[in-house]
N, C-alpha and C positions, 0 to 999 in steps of 0.2 A: 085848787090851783097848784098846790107841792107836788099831787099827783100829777099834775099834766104836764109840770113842768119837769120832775123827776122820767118819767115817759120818756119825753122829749132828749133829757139826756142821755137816757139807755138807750135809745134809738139812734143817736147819731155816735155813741160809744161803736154800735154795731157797724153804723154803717162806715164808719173809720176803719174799724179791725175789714170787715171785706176788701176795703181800701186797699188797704196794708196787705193784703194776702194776694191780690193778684200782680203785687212785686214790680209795677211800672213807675212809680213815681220816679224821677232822676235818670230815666236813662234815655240811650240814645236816639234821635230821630228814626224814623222805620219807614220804608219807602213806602207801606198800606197806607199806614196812617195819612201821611203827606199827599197821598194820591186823592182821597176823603175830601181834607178841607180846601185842594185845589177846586175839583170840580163844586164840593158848595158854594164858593167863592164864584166859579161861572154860572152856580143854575139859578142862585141868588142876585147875582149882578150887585155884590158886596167886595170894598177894595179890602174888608179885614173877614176871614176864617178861621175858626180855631174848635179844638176837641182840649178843653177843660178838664181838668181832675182837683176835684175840691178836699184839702185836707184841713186839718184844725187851724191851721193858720194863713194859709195862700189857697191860689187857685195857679196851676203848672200847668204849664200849655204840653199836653203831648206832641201839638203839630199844629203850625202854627202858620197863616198865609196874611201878608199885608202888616204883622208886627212886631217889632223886634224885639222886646222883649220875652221871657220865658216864661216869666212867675208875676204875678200881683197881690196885693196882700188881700185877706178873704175877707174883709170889714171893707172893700170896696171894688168887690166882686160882684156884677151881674148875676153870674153862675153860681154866686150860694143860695142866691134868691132862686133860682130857677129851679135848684134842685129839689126845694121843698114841694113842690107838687108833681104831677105825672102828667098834666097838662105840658105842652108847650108855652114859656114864657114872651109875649112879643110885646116889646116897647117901641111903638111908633116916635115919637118924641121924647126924648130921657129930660128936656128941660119943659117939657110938661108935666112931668110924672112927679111928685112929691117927695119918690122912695130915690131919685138919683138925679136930681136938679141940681143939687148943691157939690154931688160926686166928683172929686179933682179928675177922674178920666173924663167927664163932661163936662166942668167948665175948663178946662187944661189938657194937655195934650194924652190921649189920643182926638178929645173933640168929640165922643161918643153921643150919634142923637137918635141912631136905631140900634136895636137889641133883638135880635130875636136866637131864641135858645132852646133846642131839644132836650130833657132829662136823657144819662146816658141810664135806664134803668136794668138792672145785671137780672141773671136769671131767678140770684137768687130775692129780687125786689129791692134791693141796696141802688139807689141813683149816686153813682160816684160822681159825676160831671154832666157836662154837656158836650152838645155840638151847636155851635151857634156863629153868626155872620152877622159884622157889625159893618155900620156907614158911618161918614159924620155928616149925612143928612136926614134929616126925617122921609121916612117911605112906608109904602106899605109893601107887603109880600100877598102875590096871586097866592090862590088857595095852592095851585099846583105846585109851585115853588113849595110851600109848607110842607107839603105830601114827600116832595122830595129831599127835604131839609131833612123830616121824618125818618124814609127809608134810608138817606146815609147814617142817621144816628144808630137805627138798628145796625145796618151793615157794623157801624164803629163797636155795638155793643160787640156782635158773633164776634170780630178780630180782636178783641179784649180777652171773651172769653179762649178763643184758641189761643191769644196766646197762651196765655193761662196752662192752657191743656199739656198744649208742646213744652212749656214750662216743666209741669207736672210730669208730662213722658221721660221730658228727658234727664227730669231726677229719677222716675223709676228707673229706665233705663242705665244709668249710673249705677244705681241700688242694684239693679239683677244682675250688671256688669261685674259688682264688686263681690254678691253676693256666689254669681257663679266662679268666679277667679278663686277665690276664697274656698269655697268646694273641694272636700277630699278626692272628690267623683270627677271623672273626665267627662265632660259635654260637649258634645257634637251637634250641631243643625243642618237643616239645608233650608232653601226659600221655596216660594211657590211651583217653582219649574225645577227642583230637585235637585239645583245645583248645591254645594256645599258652601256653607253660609255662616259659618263658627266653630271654631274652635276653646275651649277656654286653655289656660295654662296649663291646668295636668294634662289635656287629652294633648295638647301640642307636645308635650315631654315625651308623653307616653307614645307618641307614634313618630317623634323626630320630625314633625312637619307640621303647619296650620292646614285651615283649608286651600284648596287650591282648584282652577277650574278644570277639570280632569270628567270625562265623561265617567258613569260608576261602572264599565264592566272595567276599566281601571284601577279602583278602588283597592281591590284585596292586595295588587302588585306593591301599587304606591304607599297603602297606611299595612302592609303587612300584615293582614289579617287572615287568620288560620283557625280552622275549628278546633273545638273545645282537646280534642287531640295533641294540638299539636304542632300537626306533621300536613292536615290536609288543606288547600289554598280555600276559602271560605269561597263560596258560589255567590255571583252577583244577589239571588233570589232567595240567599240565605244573610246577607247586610243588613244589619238591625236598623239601621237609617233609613234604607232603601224600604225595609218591609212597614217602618211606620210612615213613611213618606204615602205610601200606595194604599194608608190604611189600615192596616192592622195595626195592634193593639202588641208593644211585646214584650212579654213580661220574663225577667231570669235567664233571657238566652247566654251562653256560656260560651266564649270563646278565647282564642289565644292572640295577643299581640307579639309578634317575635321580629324585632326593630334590630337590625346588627349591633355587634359590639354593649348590648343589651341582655340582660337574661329576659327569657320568656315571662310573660306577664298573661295570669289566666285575670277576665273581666265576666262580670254579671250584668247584663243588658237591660233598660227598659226605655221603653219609649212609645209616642205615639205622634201624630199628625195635631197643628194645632189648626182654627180656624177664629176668622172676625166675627163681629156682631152678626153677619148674614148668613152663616154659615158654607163662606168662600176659605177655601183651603189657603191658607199666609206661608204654610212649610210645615217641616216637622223637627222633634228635638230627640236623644238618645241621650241619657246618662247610663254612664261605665263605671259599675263599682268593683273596685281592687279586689280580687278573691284567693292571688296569688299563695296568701300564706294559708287561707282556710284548706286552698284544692292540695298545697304541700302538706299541710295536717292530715288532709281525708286521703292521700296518697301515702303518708308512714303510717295510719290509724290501718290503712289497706292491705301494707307490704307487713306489719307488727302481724296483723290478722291470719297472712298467707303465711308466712312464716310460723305462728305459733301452728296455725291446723296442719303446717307440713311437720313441726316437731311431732305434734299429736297423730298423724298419720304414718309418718315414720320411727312413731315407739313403738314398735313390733315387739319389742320383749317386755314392754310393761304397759298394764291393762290402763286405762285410765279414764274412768265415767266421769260425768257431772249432773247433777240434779238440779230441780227445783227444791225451792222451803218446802213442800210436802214431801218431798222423795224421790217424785218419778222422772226418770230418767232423760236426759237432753242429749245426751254425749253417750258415744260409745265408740271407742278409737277400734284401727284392726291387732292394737294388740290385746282390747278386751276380748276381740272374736275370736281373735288364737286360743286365750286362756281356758273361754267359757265356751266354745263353740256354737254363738248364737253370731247371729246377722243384727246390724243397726237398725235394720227397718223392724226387727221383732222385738225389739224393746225401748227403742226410744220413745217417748211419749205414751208406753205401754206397762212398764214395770217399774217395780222398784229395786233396789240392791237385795232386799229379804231374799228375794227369789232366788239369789245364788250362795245364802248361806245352809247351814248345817240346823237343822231345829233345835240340835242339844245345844250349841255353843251359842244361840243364840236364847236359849234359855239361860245358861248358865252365866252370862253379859248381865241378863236384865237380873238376875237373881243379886249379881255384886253391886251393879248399879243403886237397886232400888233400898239395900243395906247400907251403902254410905252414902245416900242423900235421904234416908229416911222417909221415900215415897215413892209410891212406883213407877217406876219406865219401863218401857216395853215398845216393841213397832223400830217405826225409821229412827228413833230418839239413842236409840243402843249406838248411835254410827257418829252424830252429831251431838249431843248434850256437851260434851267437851269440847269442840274445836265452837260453839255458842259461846264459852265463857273464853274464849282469845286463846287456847291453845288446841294447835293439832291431834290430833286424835292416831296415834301410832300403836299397833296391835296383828299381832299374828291370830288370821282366823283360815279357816278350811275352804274356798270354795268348792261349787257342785256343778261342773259342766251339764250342757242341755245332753251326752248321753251316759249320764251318769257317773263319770268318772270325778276324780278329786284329787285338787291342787292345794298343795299347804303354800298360802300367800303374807307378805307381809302387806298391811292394807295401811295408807295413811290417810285421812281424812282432813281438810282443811273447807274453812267455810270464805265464800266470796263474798263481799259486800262493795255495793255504789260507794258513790262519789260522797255521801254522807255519812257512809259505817254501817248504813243499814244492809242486814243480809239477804242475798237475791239468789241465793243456791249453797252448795256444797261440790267440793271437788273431792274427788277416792283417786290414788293410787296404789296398784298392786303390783306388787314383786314377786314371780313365781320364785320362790324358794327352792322348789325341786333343781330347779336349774341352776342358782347359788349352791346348790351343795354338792352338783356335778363338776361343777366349776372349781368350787374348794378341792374335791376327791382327785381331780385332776391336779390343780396346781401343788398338793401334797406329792402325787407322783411323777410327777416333775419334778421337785424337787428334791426325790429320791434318788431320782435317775439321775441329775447332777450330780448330785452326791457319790453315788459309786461311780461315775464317770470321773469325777473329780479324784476320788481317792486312791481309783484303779490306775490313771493316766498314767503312761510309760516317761513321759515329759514330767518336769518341775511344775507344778501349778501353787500361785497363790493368789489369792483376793487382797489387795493392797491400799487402804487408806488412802484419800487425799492428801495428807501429810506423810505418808510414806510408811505407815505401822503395818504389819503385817496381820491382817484380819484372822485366816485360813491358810493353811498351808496343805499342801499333801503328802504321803509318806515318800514318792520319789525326789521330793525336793529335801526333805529332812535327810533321809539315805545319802542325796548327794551332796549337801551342804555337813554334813556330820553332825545334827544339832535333832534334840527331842523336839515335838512339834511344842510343847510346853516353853523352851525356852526360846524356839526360834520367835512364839507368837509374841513374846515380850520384846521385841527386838525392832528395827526399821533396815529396810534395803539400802539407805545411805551410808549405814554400819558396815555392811557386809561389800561393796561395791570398792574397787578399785580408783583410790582417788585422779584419776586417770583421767577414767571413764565417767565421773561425777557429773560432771557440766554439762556432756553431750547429753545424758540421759534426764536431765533437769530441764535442759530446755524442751527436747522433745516432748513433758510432761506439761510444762506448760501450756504448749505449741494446742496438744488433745486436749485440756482441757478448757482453753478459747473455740474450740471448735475451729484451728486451722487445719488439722488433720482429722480421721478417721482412726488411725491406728499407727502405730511406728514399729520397726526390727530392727536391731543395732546386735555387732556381737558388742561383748562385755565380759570383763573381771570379776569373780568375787572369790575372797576370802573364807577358804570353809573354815571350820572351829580350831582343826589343828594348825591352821595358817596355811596350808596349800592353795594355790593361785590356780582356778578353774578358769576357760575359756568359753563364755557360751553363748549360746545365740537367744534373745532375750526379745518378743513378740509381748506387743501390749495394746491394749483394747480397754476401752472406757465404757463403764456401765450408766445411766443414766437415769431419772426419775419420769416421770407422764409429762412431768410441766417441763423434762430437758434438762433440768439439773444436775450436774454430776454428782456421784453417790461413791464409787469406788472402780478402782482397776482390775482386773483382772490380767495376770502375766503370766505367759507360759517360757519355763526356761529348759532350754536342752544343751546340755555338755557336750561342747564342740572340738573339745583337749587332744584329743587323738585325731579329729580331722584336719585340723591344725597344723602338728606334727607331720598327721602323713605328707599335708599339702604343702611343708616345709621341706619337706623330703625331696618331695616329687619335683620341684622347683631346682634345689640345691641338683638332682640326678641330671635334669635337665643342661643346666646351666654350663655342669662338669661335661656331660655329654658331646653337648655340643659344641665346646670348645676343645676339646680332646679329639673329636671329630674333624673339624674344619684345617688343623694342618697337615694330615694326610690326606686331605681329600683333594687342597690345591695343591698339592703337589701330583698326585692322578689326573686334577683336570688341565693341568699343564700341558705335563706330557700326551697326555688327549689329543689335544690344541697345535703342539709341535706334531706329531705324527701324522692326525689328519689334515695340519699341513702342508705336510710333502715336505717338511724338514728335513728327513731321512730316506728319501725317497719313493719313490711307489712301492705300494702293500700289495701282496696277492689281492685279486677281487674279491674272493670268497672270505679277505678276511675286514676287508674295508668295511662292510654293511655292518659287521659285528663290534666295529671300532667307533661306527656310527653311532651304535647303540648305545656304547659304553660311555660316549662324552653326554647323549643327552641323559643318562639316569644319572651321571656325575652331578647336571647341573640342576636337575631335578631333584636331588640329593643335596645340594648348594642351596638350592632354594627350601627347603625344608630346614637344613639348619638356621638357617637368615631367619626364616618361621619363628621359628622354637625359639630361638634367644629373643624375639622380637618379643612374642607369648610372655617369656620368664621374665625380661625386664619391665613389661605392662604388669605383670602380677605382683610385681614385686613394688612399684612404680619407682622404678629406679629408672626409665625412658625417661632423657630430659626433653624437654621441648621448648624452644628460644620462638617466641610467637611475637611478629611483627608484620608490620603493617605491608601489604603488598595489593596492585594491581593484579585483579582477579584473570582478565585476560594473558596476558603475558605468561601468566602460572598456568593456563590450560593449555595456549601455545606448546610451551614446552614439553607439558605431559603428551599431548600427542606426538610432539617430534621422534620423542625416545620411544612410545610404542610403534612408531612407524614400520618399522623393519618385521618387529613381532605380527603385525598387522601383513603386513608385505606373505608371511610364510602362509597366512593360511586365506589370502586370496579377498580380504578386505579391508573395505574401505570407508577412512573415519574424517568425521564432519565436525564442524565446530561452528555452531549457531551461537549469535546475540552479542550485541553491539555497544551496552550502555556502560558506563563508564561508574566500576562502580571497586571499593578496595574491600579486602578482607586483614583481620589481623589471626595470621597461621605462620604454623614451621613449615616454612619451603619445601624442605626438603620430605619430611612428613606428609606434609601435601599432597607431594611426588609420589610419595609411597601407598597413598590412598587412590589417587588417580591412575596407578599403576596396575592395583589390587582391581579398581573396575573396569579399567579397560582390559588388561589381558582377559578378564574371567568374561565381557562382552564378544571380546576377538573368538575367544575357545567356543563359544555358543551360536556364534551366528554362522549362515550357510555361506559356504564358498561363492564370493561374486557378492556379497550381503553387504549392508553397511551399519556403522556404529556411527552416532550422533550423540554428539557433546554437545549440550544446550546449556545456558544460564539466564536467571532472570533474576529482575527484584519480586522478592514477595514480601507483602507487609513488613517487619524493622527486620527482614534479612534476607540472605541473597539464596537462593536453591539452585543448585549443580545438576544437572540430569543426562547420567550415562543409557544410552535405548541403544536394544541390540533388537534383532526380527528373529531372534532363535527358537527353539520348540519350547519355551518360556517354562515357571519353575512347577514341580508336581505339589498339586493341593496339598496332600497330607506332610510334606518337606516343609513348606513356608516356614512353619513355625520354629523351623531349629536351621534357619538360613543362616544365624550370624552365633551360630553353635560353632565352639570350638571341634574341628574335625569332623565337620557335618558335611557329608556329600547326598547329593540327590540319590546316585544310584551306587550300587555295587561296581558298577564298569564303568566309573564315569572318570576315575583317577586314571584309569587303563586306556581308557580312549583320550579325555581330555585333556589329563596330566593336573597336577594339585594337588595341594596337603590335605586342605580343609580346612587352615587358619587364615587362609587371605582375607577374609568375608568376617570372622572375629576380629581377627587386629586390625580390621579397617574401621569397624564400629567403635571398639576404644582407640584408636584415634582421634578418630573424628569426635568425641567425645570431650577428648584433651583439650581439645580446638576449642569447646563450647561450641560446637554445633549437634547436630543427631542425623542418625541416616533412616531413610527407610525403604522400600520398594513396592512397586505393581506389576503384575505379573499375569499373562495370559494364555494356556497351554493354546501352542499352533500359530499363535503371535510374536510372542517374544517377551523382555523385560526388561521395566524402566528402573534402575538404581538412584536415588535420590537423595541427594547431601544437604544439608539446609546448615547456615553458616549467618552467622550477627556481623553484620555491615557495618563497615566504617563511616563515621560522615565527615569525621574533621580530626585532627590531631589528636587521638586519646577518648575522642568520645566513640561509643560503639552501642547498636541497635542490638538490646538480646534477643531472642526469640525463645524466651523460656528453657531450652531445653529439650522439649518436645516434638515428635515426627509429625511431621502434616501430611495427613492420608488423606 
């Protein structure tokens, strides 16, 4: 009886926990359910229907017709009774029945005197409740009614257990929701008809968008998808979705997302089509796993790769094998094939390094080998034993070219090992030596030939310290310094220099060795031994190391003392010259000017043409001295120059006005283009004398009936001036000594066109004075443009430089 009755509570233990697990007790009416005890209620012709659920203490109406209440307690419940068998329970009369005569629902309201009740029994055999239709009369129920009471109770089971299921689903649901959200991996679906049907989180990051209804030859545009390249738009028939959607199966497809404002993202593909219980196709799914940083690893593992075999292929001057642990050969670069004169294809995988040594030297290896390890070695072991125990193996041996010939090589041998330390080969490099000692023999006579070039040089030479100690010196700097090369080399050039000249040559020293310059020339002072003050022209150059580092100067100095003097001469001759000159010469070109006036009346004919002459080489003569002092006070820089600020038009104005007349004599006519309003800061009058210098030398060059064109413009921070004549423009080999003092083009050209040959230098320093630069273009049978470039004003005191330099 403990047993039966033990049973019994394990039994209803179960059937509780079933209870409990299909999670309906407590909740809210459902429009199935309600539908259920409606029509029992009509097929029965009962005013009460209900679907019962019996737990340890009550019996809970899930739906409930004809009662108001929800719940009753289970010690006076119908339906605990009912559930204990699989039979249908039917009480015709409840105040007939023994088991509920006395029952408060049957003697008290509800009034309960028919009962009739279906077990709900579950699939898994657990009767949780009924369905059952009560009267408060006694009756009985047709068989049919029973049948039908029956089939609703089933129906009530199936909608239990779906709920249940849909319950079930949509916790899984939930779970695969969180589960894929959760996912390092992008996942994509689509449904039955291939439309796109999910996205999880990463795949939505990753492509800047969810799903969306888009037909798929849109696809590639919209989720930007590009083959594993790149670069190429992925093909509808190549979409991992699309190909599992239709079937296939796909495994590691490789492709590029490339989403704007995104770096590319390379993904590994896999997917396939899923299907229901029936094997009806529901969709298909695609996970995308990240491969970004593997395909960036196997892209540097690829370019480390390309790169070393291109160091290895382009070490043409040294040999470089590799082996396997036995010997034989894997590698063999083309500077092995220079040295040895064999081909890759005949010994890789074919030979061993033995084959290119010497048989004595490699006896005479194993002979020292096998004496200080006290065992024998011999074979591939003479190459590697050493670089075995963690050091490289360095040794000069002989190779034996394939025809015959012999290289004395330095050989280095180092051994490779994995990721663990163990050894998986050996590496050999050779150094033909022949070549190192071509290389030495050479840079020995080299440095020969510096040397007697250096000691012979007609010039000062010395090699100069960073800190300014005199390294080397040569005998014409000792000769002209007065000093033995012994005490000069004890000495620095900051001793011997001109405190003067100190500061300019310290900074340019700094200047080379920041690498603002390449070299500098300065003259300069120095002190020879007996104190005599030398003049010289002093050229320096910076010598440097492989890595760029400065090492020392090199300075070549030449005595300029006497050119000096001459050119103080020549200046002073000048100066006298032409001042000693110019007051007999107005007084000639006065009287000139009175006469071929007609002051004194008419001159014979025959002598007028000769009077003609006389005034213009007067003033040609005038203008030559005007030159020359103009030359000797630019050289001396005793030209002052007062530079202010002026509107640039006004100033060309003018200059054409006053050549007008000069223009007028030889039958052309001069133009002034450009409009913008723009100032220069210059000496007016200087100005004058520059625009004077290009225009007449324009007027002398162009053809009778020709014209000359004055243009300006802004160019970048400053203004460009441009005098253009159409004359037979300047001769090639001339160009380069156009702004040479006393440079003319031709022999005849002072005789035909009249000129000194300093207008074209003193216009250049001028224009120099100004802070601007001139240059020109030039086309035999065209003509030539003269070009002033000048730093623009923009406001009170501010001014645009332009470096300095001519713009060609």
């Amino acid at each position: 009886m403990h047993q039966e009755n033990g049973d019994i509570d394990r039994d209803e233990a179960e059937r509780l926990a079933a209870l409990a697990s299909y999670d309906i007790l407590d909740t809210p009416p459902e429009a199935e359910f309600d539908a259920i005890t409606r029509l029992a209620s009509q097929l029965c012709g009962t005013p009460i229907a209900l679907i019962s659920l019996v737990d340890e203490m009550r019996q809970w109406f899930k739906s409930q017709q004809g009662l108001s209440v929800c719940q009753t307690p289970r010690s006076l419940a119908f339906c605990a009774h009912a559930i204990r068998q699989r039979e249908p329970l039917v009480v015709h009369d409840a105040r007939c029945d023994s088991r509920f005569a006395d029952n408060p629902l049957v003697v008290d309201s509800p009034y309960i005197r028919f009962y009739a009740g279906i077990p709900l029994e579950m699939e898994s055999g657990h009767r949780l409740g009924t369905l059952c239709v009560i009267d408060r009369q006694p009756r009985e129920l047709e068989p049919a009614q029973l049948r039908s009471l029956e089939d609703l109770a089933r129906l009530t089971v199936s909608l239990i257990e779906q709920r249940r299921q849909k319950r079930e689903a949509r916790t899984r649901h939930a779970l695969l929701d969180s589960l894929l959200e959760a996912l390092p991996e992008g996942v994509v679906a689509c449904d039955d008809r291939g439309e796109l049907s999910f996205f999880n989180s990463r795949a939505r990051a990753w492509h800047g968008a969810g799903p969306e209804r888009l037909p798929p030859e849109q696809w590639s545009r919209r989720f930007d998808l590009f083959e594993a390249d790149g670069r190429t738009p992925l093909p509808l028939e190549r979409i991992p979705l699309r190909r599992a959607w239709a079937g296939e199966t796909v495994r590691d497809q490789e492709l590029c997302i490339r989403v704007p404002d995104q770096p590319p993202r390379f993904v590994a593909c896999n997917g396939r089509a899923f299907f229901d219980d029936h094997g009806e196709r529901l969709g298909a799914v695609v996970g995308m796993h990240d491969i970004t940083q593997r395909k960036r690893a196997e892209r540097e593992i690829a370019e480390t790769r390309a790169h070393l075999q291109a160091v290895i292929d382009a070490s043409t001057e040294v040999a470089i094998i590799s082996t396997d642990r036995r010997g034989l050969i894997t590698l063999f670069n083309p500077g092995a094939e220079r040295l040895l004169g064999y081909t890759a294809d005949e010994v890789v995988g074919q030979l061993t390094p033995l084959a290119f040594h010497r048989p004595d030297e490699l006896e005479q290896r194993a002979a020292e080998l096998s004496r200080e390890l006290d065992r024998p070695v011999y074979g591939f072991d003479l190459f590697v034993l050493t670089p075995r125990l963690g050091r490289p193996e360095n040794r000069d041996w002989t190779y034996v070219r394939r025809d015959g010939g012999q290289r004395r090589v330095r050989l280095v041998v180092s051994v490779m090992q994995d990721d663990a330390g163990e050894p998986i080969g050996y590496l050999g490099m050779a150094l033909d030596l022949s070549r190192l000692y071509a290389v030495e023999e050479a840079l020995r006579l080299s440095e020969a030939q510096f040397r007697t070039a250096f000691d012979t040089a007609p010039q000062g030479m010395a090699l100069v310290s960073l800190e300014g100690a005199f390294i080397e010196v040569n005998r014409t700097l000792c000769e002209m310094w007065e000093y033995e090369r012994e005490v000069l080399l004890k000495t620095d050039f900051q001793t011997l220099t001109h405190p003067d000249d100190l500061a300019a040559d310290l900074t340019q020293v700094g200047q080379l060795i920041s690498g603002e310059i390449p070299y500098y020339q300065m003259p300069k002072r120095y002190f020879t031994r007996t104190g005599r003050l030398l003049c010289c022209q002093l050229s320096v150059s910076l010598v440097r190391d492989g890595q760029g580092r400065p090492q020392y100067f090199v300075s070549q100095i030449q005595d300029i003392t006497e050119q000096r003097q001459l050119e103080r001469l020549k200046s002073e001759f000048v100066a006298v010259a032409s001042h000693e000159l110019r007051t007999p010469l107005t007084s000639i070109k006065g009287a000139l000017d009175l006469v071929n006036g007609g002051v004194i009346g008419a001159v014979p004919e025959s002598v007028e043409e000769m009077l003609r002459v006389a005034q213009r080489n007067a003033e040609r003569l005038g203008q030559l001295i005007d030159d020359l002092l103009d030359w000797e006070k630019l050289a001396a820089d005793k030209l002052a120059f007062d530079l202010q600020r002026h509107a640039l038009r006004p100033l060309l104005e003018d200059a054409l006005d006053s050549n007008l007349g000069y223009a007028e004599r030889f039958g052309v006519v001069l133009v002034l283009q450009g409009d913008e309003s723009v100032a220069v800061e210059v000496d007016a009058l200087r100005f004058a004398q520059v625009m004077a210098n290009l225009l007449s030398n324009a007027i002398k060059f162009s053809p009778r009936g020709g014209t000359v064109t004055v243009r300006y413009r802004r160019h970048d921070a400053g203004v460009c001036i441009e005098v253009e004549d159409h004359g037979d423009g300047i001769p090639e080999a001339f160009r380069e000594r156009v702004f040479q003092h006393f440079a003319q083009a031709e022999a005849g050209t002072t005789r035909r066109r009249g000129g000194t040959g300093l207008g074209l230098a003193i216009t250049k320093q001028l224009v120099e004075h100004m802070h601007g630069c001139i240059d020109f273009a030039s086309t035999l049978g065209q003509g030539s443009v003269f070009r002033v470039w000048l730093p623009a004003v923009l406001r009170s005191g501010e001014r645009l430089e332009n470096g300095g330099e001519a713009r060609r």
